[in-house]
C-alpha positions in Angstrom: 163.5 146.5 -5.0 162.1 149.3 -7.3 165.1 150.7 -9.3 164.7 154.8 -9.2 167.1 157.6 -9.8 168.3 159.3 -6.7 171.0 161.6 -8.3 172.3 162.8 -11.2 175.3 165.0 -12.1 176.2 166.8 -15.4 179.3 165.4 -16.2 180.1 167.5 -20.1 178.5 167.3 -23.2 175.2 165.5 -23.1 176.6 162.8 -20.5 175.4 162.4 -16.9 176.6 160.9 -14.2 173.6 158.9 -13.1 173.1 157.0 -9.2 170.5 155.0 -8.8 168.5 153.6 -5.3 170.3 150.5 -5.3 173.7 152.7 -5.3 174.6 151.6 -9.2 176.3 154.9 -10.7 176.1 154.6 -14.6 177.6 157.5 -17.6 174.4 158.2 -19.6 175.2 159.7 -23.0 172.2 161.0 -24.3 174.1 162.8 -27.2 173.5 160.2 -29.6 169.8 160.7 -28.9 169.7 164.2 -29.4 171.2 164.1 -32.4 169.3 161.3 -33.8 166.0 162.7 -33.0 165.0 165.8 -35.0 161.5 167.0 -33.4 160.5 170.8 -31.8 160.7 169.3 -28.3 163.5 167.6 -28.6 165.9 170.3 -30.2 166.0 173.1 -27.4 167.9 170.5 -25.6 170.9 170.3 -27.9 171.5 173.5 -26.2 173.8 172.7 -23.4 172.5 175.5 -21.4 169.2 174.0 -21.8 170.4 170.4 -21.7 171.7 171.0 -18.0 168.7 171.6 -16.6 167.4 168.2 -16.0 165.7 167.7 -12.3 164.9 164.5 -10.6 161.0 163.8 -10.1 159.6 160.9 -8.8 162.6 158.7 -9.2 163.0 159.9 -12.9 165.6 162.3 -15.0 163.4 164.8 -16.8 164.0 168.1 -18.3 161.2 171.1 -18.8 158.0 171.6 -17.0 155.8 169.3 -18.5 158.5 166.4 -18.7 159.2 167.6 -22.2 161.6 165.0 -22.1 162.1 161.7 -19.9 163.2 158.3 -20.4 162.3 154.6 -19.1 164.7 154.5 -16.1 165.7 150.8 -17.3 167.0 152.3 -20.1 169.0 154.7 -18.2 170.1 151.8 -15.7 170.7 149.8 -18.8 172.8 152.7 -20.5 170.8 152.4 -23.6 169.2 155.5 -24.6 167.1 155.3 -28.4 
C-alpha cells in the first residue's frame, strides 16, 4: 500500500491534524521547522494566516502555488519534520 495524505486539519499554531490512506491520524508540528529555517520562502509561512493555507495535492500537504513548501510524506507519517 502507498502511504498518501487524504486529509488534513489545522489544529493551532503550526500543528496539523494529519490522516493518512491507511487511516493513521498523526499531530504534525511544523513549528519547530519554521523557526529553524530562516529562507525568503520559507518565512511568509510563519504567518498563521499564511500558514493555514496548506491544500492536499496528489497525496501531499503543500502550501503556495508552486509547492513553495512540501515535505516527504514519510516524514509527516513519521512525525519528524527537519
Amino acid at each position: 500500500m502507498i502511504i498518501a495524505v487524504s486529509e488534513a486539519f489545522y489544529k493551532e499554531d503550526y500543528k496539523l491534524d494529519v490522516v493518512f490512506t491507511d487511516s493513521r491520524k498523526r499531530v504534525v508540528n511544523f513549528g519547530p521547522f519554521l523557526s529553524s529555517h530562516s529562507h525568503p520562502q520559507y518565512n511568509k509561512y510563519k504567518k498563521p494566516h499564511h500558514f493555514k493555507k496548506f491544500k492536499i495535492e496528489n497525496g501531499n500537504i503543500v502550501w503556495g502555488k508552486d509547492w513553495d513548501m512540501i515535505f516527504p510524506v514519510i516524514d509527516l507519517y513519521e512525525g519528524k519534520i527537519n
